[in-house]
C-alpha positions as CSV (number, residue, x, y, z in Angstrom):
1,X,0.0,0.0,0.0
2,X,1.2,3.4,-1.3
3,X,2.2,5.9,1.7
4,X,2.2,9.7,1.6
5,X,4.5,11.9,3.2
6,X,3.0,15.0,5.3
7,X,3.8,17.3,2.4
8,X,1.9,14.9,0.3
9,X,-0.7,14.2,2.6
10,X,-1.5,18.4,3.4
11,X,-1.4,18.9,-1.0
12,X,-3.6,16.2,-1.1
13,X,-6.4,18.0,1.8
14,X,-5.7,21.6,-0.2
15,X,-6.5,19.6,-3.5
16,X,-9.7,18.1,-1.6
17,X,-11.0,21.8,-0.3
18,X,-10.6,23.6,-3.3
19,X,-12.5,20.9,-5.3
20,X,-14.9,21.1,-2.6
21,X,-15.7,25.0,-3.2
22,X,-15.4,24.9,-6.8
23,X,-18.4,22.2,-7.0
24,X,-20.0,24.0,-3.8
25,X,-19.7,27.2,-6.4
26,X,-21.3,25.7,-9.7
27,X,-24.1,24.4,-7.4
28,X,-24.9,27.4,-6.1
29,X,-25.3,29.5,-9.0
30,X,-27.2,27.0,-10.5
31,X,-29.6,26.7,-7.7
32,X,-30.0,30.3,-7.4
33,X,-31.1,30.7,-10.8
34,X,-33.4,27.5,-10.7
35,X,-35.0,28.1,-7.8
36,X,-34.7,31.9,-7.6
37,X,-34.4,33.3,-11.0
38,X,-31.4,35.3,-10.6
39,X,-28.4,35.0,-12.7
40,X,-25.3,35.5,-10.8
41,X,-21.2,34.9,-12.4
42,X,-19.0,31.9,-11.3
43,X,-17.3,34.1,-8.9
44,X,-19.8,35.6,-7.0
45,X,-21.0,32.3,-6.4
46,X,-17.3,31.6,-4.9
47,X,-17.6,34.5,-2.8
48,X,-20.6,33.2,-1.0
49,X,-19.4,30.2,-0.7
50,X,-16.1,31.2,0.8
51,X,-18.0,33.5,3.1
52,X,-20.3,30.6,4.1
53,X,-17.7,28.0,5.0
54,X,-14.8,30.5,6.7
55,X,-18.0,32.0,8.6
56,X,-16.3,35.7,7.8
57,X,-20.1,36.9,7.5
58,X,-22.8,36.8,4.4
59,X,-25.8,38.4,3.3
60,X,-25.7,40.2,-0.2
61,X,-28.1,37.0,-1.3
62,X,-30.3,36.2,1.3
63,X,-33.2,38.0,0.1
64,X,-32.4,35.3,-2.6
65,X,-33.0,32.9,-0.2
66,X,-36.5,32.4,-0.1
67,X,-37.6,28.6,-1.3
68,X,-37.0,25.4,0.5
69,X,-34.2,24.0,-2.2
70,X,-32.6,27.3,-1.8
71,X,-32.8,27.0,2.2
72,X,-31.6,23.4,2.2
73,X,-28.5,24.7,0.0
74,X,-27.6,27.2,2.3
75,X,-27.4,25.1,5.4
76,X,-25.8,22.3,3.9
77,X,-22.7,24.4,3.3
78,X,-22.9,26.2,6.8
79,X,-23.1,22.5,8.5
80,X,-20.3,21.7,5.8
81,X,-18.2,24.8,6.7
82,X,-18.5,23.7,10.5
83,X,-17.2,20.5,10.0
84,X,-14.1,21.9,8.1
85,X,-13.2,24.4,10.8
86,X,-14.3,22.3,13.8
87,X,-13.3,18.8,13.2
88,X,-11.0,18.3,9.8
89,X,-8.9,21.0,11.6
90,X,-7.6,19.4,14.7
91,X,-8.3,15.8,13.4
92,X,-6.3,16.2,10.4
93,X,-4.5,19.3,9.2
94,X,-3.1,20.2,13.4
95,X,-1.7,16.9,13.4
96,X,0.1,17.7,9.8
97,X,1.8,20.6,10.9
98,X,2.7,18.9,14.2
99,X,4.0,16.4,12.3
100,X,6.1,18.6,9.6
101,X,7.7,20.1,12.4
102,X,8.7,17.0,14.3
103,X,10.3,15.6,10.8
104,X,13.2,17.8,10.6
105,X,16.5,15.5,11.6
106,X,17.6,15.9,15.6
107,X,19.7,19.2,16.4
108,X,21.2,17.5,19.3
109,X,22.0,14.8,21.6
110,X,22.4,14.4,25.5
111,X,24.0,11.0,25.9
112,X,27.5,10.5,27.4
113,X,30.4,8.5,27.9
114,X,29.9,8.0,24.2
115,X,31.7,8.1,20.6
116,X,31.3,10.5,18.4
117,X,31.5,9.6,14.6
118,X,32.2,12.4,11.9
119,X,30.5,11.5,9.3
120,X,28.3,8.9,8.1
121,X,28.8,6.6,5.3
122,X,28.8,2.8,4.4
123,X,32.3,2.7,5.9
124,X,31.2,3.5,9.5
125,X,28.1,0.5,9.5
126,X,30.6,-2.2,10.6
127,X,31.5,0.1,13.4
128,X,28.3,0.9,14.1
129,X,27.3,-2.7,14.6
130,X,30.6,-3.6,16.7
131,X,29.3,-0.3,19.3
132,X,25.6,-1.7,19.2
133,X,26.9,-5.2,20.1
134,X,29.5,-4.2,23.0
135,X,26.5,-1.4,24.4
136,X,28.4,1.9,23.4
137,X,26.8,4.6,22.9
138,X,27.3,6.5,19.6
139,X,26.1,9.8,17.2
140,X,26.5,10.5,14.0
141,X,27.2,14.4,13.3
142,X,26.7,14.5,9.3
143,X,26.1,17.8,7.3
144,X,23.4,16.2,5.2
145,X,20.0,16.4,7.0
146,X,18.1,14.1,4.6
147,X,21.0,11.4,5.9
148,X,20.8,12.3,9.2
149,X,16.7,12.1,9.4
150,X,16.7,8.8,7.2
151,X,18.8,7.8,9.9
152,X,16.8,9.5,13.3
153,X,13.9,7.5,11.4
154,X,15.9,4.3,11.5
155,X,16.5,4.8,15.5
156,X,20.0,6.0,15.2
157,X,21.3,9.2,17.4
158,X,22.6,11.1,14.8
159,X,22.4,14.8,14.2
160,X,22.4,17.6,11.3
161,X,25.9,20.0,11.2
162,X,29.5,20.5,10.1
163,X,31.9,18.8,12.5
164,X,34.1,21.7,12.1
165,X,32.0,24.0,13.7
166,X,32.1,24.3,17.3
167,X,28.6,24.2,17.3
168,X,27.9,20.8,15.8
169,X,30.4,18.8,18.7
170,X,28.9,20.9,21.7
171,X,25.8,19.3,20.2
172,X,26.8,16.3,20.5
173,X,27.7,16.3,23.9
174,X,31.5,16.5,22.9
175,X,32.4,17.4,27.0
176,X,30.8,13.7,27.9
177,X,32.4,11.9,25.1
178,X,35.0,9.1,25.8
179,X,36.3,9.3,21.5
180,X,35.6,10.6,18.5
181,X,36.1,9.2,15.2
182,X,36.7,11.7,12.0
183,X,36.5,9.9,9.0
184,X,35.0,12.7,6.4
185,X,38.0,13.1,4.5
186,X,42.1,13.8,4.6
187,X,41.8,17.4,4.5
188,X,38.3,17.9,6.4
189,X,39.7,15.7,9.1
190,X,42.3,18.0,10.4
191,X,39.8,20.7,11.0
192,X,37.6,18.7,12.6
193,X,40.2,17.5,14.8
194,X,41.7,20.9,15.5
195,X,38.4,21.7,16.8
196,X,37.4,18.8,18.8
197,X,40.5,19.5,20.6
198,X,40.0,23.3,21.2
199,X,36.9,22.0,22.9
200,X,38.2,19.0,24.7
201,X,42.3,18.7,25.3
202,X,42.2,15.5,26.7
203,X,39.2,13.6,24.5
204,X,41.0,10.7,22.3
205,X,40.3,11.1,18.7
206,X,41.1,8.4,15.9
207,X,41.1,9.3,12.6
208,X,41.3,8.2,9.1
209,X,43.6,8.9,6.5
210,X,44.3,7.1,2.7
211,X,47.9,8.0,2.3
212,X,51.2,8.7,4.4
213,X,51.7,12.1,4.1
214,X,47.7,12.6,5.8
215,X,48.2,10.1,8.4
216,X,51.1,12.8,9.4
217,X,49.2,15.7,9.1
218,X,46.6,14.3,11.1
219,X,48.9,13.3,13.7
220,X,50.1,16.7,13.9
221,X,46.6,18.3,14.1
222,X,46.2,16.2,17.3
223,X,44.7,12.6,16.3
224,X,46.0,10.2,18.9
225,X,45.6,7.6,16.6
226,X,45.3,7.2,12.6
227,X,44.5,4.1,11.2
228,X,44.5,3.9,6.7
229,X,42.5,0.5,6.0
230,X,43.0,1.3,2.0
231,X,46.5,0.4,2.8
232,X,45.6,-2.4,4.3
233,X,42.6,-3.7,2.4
234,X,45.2,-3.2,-0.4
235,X,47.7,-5.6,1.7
236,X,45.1,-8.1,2.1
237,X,44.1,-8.6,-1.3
238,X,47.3,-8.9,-2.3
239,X,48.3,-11.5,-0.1
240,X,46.0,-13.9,-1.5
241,X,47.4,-13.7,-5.0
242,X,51.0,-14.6,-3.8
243,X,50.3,-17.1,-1.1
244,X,50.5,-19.6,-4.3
245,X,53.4,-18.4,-5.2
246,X,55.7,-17.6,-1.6
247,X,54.7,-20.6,-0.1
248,X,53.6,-18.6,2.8
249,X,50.8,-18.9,5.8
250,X,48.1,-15.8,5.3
251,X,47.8,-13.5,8.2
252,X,48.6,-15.6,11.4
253,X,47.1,-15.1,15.0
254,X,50.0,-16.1,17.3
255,X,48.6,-17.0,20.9
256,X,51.3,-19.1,22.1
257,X,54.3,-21.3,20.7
258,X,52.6,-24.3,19.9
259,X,49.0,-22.5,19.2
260,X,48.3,-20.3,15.9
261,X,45.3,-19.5,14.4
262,X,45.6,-19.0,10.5
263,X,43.2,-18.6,6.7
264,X,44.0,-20.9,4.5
265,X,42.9,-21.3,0.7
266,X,42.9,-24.7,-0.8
267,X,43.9,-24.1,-4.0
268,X,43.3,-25.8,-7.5
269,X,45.1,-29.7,-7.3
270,X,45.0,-29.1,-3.8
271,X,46.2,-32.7,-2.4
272,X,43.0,-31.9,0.3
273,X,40.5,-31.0,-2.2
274,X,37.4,-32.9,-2.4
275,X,38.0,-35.2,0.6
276,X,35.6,-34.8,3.9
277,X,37.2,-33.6,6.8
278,X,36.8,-37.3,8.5
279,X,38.8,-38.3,5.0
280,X,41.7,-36.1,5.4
281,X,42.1,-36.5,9.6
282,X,44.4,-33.7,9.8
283,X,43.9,-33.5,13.8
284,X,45.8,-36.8,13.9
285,X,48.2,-36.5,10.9
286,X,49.4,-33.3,11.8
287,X,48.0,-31.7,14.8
288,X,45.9,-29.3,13.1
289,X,42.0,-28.6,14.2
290,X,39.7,-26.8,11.6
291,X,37.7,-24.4,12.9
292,X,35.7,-23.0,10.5
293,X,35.0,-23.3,6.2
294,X,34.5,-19.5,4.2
295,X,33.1,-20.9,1.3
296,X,31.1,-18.5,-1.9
297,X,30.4,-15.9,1.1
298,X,29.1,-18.0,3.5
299,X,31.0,-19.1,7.0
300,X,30.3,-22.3,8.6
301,X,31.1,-22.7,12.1
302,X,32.4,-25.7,13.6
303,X,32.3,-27.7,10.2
304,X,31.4,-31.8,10.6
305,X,33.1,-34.5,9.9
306,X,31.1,-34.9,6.5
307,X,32.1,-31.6,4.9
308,X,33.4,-32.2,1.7
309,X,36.6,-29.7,1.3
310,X,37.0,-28.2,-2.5
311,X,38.6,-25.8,-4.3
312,X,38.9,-22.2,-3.5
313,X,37.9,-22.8,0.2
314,X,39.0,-20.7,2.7
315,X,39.7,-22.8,6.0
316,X,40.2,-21.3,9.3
317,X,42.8,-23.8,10.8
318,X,44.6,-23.6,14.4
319,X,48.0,-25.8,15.4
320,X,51.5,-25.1,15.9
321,X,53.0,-22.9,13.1
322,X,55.5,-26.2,11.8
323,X,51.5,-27.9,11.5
324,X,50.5,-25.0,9.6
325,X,53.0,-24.2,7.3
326,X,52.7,-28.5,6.6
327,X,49.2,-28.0,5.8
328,X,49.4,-25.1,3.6
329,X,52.0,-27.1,1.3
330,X,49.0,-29.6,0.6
331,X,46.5,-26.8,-0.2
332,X,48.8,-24.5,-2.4
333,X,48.7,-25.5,-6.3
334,X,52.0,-27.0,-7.3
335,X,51.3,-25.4,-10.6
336,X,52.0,-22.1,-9.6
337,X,55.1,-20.5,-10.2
338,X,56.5,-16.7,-9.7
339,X,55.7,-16.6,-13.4
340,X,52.3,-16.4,-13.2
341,X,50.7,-13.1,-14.6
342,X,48.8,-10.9,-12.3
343,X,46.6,-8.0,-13.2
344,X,45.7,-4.9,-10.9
345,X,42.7,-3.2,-11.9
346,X,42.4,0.3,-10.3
347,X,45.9,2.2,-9.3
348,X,44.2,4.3,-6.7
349,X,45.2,4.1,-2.8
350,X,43.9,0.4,-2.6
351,X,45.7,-0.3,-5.8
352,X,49.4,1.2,-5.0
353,X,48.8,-0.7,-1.7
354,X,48.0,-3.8,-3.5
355,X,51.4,-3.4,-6.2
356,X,53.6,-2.5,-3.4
357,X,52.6,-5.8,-1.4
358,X,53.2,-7.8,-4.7
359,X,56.0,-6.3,-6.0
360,X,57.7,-6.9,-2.4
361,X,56.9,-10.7,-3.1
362,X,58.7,-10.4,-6.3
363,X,55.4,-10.6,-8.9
364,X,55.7,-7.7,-11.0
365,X,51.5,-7.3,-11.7
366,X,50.3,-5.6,-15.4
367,X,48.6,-2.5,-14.2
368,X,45.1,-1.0,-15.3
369,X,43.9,2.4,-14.4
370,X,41.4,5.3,-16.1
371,X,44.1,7.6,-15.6
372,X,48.0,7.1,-16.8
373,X,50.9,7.2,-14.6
374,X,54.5,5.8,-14.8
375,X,53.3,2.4,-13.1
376,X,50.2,2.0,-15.2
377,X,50.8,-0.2,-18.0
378,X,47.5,-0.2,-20.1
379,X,44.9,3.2,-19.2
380,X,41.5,2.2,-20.3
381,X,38.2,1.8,-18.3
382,X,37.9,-2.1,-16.9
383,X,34.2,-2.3,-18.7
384,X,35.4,-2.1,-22.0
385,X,37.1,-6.0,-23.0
386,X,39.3,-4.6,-25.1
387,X,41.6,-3.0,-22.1
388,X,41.7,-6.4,-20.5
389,X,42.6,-8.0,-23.6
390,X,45.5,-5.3,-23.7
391,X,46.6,-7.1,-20.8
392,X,46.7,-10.3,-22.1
393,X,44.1,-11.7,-19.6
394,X,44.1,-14.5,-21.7
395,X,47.7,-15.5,-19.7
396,X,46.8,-14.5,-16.5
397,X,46.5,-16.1,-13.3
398,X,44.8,-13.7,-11.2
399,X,43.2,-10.2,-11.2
400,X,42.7,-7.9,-8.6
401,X,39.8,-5.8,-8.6
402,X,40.7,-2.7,-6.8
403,X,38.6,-0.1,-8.1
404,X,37.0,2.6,-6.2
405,X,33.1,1.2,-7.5
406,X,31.3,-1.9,-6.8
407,X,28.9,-1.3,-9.7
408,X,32.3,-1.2,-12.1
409,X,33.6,-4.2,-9.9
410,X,30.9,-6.4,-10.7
411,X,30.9,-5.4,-14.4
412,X,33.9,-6.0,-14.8
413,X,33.8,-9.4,-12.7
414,X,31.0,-11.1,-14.6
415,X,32.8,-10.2,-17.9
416,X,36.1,-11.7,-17.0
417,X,34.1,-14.8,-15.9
418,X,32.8,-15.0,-19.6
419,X,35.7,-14.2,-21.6
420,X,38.5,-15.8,-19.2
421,X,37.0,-18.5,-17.2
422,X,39.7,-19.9,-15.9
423,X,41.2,-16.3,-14.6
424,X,40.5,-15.7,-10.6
425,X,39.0,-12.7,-9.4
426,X,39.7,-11.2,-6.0
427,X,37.5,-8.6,-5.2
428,X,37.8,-5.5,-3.0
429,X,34.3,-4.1,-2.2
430,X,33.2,-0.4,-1.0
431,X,30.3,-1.8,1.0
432,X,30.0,-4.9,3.0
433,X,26.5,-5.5,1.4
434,X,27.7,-6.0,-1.5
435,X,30.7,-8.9,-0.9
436,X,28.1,-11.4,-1.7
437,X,27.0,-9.8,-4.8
438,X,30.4,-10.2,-5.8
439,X,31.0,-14.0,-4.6
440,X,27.8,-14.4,-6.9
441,X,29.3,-12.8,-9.9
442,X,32.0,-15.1,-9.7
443,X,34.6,-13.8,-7.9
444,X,36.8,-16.3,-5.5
445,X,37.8,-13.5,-2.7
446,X,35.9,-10.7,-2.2
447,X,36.6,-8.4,1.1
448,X,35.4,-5.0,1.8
449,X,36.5,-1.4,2.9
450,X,34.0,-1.5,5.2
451,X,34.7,-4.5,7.0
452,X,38.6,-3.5,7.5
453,X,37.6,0.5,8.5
454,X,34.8,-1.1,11.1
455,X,37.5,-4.2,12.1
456,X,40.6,-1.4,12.6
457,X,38.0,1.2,14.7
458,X,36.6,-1.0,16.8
459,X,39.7,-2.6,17.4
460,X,40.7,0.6,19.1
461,X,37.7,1.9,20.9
462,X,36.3,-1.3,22.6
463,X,38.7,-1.5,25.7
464,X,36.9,-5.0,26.1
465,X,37.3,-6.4,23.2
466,X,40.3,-6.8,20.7
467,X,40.2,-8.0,17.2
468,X,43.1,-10.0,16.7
469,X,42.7,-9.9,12.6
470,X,41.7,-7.3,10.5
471,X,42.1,-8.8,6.9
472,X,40.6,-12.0,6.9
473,X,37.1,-13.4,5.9
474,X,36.8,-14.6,9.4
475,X,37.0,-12.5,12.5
476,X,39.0,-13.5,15.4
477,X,38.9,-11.6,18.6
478,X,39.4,-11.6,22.2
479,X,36.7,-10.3,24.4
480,X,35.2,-10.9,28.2
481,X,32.6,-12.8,28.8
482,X,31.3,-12.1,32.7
483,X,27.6,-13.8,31.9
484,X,29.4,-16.8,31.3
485,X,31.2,-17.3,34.6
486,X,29.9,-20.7,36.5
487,X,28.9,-21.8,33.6
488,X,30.5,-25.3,31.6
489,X,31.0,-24.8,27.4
490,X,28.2,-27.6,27.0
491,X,25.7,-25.8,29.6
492,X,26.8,-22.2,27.8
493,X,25.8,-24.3,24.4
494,X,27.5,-20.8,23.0
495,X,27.6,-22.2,19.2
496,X,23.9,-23.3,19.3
497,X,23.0,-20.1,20.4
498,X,25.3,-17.6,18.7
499,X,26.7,-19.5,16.1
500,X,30.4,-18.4,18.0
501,X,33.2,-21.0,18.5
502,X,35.6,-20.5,21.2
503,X,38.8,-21.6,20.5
504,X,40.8,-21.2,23.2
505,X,40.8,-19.5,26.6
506,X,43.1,-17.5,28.2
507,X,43.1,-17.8,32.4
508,X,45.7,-16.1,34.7
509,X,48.3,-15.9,31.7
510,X,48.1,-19.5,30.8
511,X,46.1,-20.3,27.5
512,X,43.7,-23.5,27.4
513,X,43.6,-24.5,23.7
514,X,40.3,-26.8,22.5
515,X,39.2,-26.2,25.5
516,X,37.0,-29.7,27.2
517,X,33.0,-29.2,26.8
518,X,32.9,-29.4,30.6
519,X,35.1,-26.7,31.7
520,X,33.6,-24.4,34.1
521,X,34.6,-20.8,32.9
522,X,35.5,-17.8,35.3
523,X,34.6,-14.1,35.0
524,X,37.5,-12.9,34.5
525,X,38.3,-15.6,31.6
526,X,39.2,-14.2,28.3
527,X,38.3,-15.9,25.2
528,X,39.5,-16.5,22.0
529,X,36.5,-16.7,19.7
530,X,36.3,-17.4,16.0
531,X,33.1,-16.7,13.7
532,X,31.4,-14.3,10.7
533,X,31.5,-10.3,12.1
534,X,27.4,-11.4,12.7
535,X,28.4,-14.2,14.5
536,X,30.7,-12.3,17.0
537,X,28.3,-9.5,17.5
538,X,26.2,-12.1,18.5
539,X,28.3,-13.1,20.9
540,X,29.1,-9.8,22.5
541,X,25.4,-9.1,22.6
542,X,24.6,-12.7,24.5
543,X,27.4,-12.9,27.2
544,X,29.3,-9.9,27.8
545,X,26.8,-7.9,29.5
546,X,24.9,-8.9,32.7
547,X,21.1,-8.4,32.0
């Protein structure tokens, strides 16, 4: 069912009045000549009329007014006019005004002990969900005010002005804020952080920045800390197009000597592809558990025994890092070789990130970018075959979609998986709803800006919580749990009702790895817990907080 907006909703009641008087107007001088024989024009009638139903006072015609019809007329409009003023008033138009006024997006905000995010976009969702699930307040100060009411609407504390102006952060309640996060851009951040710290000297403040030369400037403006996750979304993708050829583990969570955490891909002619997991009995081969499976988007916890492992998996596998780097032998190609072409697609932030990374692990990758620069090899727009043929994408092993647009991204995906089927795609993604769009188009590693900016952020403001690593499809962190306490891991039955696995558990500075199902936790355990960002959220929602 269609639904009107007040402005609609009060044209629509304007429309319905003045239709009302214009028939109201033809009837009447018609009836006046029927019944009375005078012969009055269209807008005298309207005049009456109008004097009837706003009650400002009549009487040129009522010596006109002398037969029953005519009568009848006459008080039919005045009951009409009553009923306009008296009841479609406060019933209906009141209410629109009331309700005009109340839609204009939220000036300010009186919560505290809070962070303060400057401004809103995609980006800051991830973050957004990691501060809902640990219970940390937040507002949004964004300059847009059709943003920041779509968002009011939504239930979000946000509010409408420029976070440079002094104004807009003692509107937020900058005096009772514990952070503030700047991320509108590298040179709007630094006034926004030279303000924030006029206001409040001692308030922490983490900003944003794409290159080296902002991070400084930021740092000089005041920022205590500056993270750049383009640099290391641009890391991350690269690191899964030479992990066939350096041999090496991807990022590595090292919690004790013999215990590591660690992503790996199985690759094609992997020696473990499309065996079970009770098939390949890795636990008692080489000491390795498997914790989770990443596979076309989708993260299963906890995998069984009857889970058939294939190509282009992602496993998240724990063991000792000599059990690791055994494993990841068995799930790299043996076909691959330093030779194999890469292609870069997109030579902005992301993109130099991404050829630095590669050209540090000696693959020197066939560069594509709109604009030319010494490092570009072939300038052409990524939609158009004909660039990619330019770079012989019919020889290439890998492409890296870097590209500051997911609608260009998935072009561009699909039409590599038509004309080079056998090329992989990894993908890097604006916004975090869009990674399975991508998976879907055929891509084989898709990870988004989003997801590292929220990962990196909340990895610095949640005291309680600290995610362990930022660039992988699955998120590892390490986190209180006080509901928990007294409680066994079977009587918890945390998986069945989060989805989380808890890996290991660290208790007065000794870690328990694979911990038994019928050990009794302690508040002031921390744990070591595996699982989709949804899935940790989850988590932190369930047994963090007392309720």
């Amino acid at each position: 069912m269609t639904r009107f907006g007040w402005r609609q909703r009060f044209i629509l009641s304007l429309f319905g009045v003045a239709l009302l008087v214009l028939i109201y107007s033809l009837l009447y001088q018609w009836a006046i000549f029927r019944f009375e024989g005078v012969n009055i024009t269209i807008f005298q009638s309207l005049q009456t009329v109008i004097e009837i139903f706003t009650t400002a006072g009549f009487g040129g015609d009522t010596q006109y007014w002398n037969t029953a019809p005519m009568n009848l007329l006459v008080i039919g409009m005045n009951l009409t006019g009553v009923l306009l003023v008296f009841l479609a008033l406060p019933v209906f138009a009141i209410p629109l005004f009331q309700q005009a006024l109340e839609n204009n997006p939220q000036q300010s905000t009186t919560i505290s002990d809070h962070i303060i995010i400057c401004s809103y976009n995609s980006r800051e969702n991830v973050l957004r969900s990691e501060l809902e699930a640990a219970d940390v307040p937040y507002v949004i100060i964004d300059t847009d005010a059709e943003k920041v009411l779509e968002l009011n609407n939504n239930g979000v504390e946000a509010i409408c002005g420029d976070p440079e102006q002094e104004q807009a952060l003692k509107a937020a309640n900058i005096s009772a804020a514990q952070a503030l996060v700047t991320d509108v851009s590298d040179t709007e951040n630094i006034p926004v952080i030279l303000t924030a710290k006029e206001l409040e000297e001692d308030l922490r403040i983490i900003s944003v920045a794409e290159n080296e030369q902002d991070a400084e400037y930021h740092r000089y403006a005041g920022a205590d800390r500056v993270i750049r996750p383009r640099q290391a979304l641009g890391n991350a993708l690269a690191s899964r197009a030479t992990l066939p050829i350096t041999q090496k583990l991807l990022q590595t969570v090292e919690l004790s000597d013999e215990f590591n955490i660690s992503e790996l891909r199985i690759e094609d002619d992997s020696e473990l592809a499309g065996q079970t997991l009770a098939e390949l009995k890795l636990q008692e081969r080489m000491g390795v558990t498997i914790i989770g499976v990443w596979s076309n988007g989708k993260f299963i916890s906890a995998p069984g025994p009857d889970i058939r492992i294939d190509e282009n998996m992602f496993l998240l596998v724990a063991g000792s890092y000599e059990a690791l780097t055994e494993v990841t032998t068995q799930t790299v190609s043996p076909k691959l070789s330093a030779n194999d072409q890469v292609i870069v697609a997109g030579y902005g932030v992301v993109g130099q990130s991404t050829v630095e990374t590669l050209e540090e692990n000696g693959v020197s990758p066939t560069v594509i970018d709109m604009n030319d620069d010494d490092r570009v090899d072939v300038t052409g727009d990524i939609t158009n075959r004909e660039t990619f043929a330019k770079a012989g994408i019919e020889n290439t092993r890998f492409v890296i979609l870097a590209v500051d647009d997911d609608s260009t991204t998935m072009y561009a995906t699909v039409a590599i998986k038509e004309s080079a089927p056998d090329t992989e795609m990894i993908a890097r993604a604006n916004s975090i709803e869009n990674t399975a769009k991508l998976y879907r188009a055929g891509a084989r590693y898709v990870l988004s800006l989003s997801t590292v900016t929220g990962r990196m952020l909340s990895s610095v403001l949640l005291e309680d919580e600290e995610v362990l690593t930022l660039e992988t499809q699955f998120e590892i962190v390490r986190t209180t749990a006080p509901e928990l306490a007294g409680q066994t891991l079977r009587g918890a039955a945390i998986r069945d009702r989060t989805g989380a696995t808890v890996v290991a558990i660290e208790r007065d500075g000794e870690l328990l790895t694979n911990p038994e199902p019928d050990l009794r936790m302690k508040e002031n355990d921390q744990f070591i817990v595996t699982g989709s960002s949804n899935v940790i959220n989850n988590f932190t929602e369930t047994f963090r907080y007392s309720r």
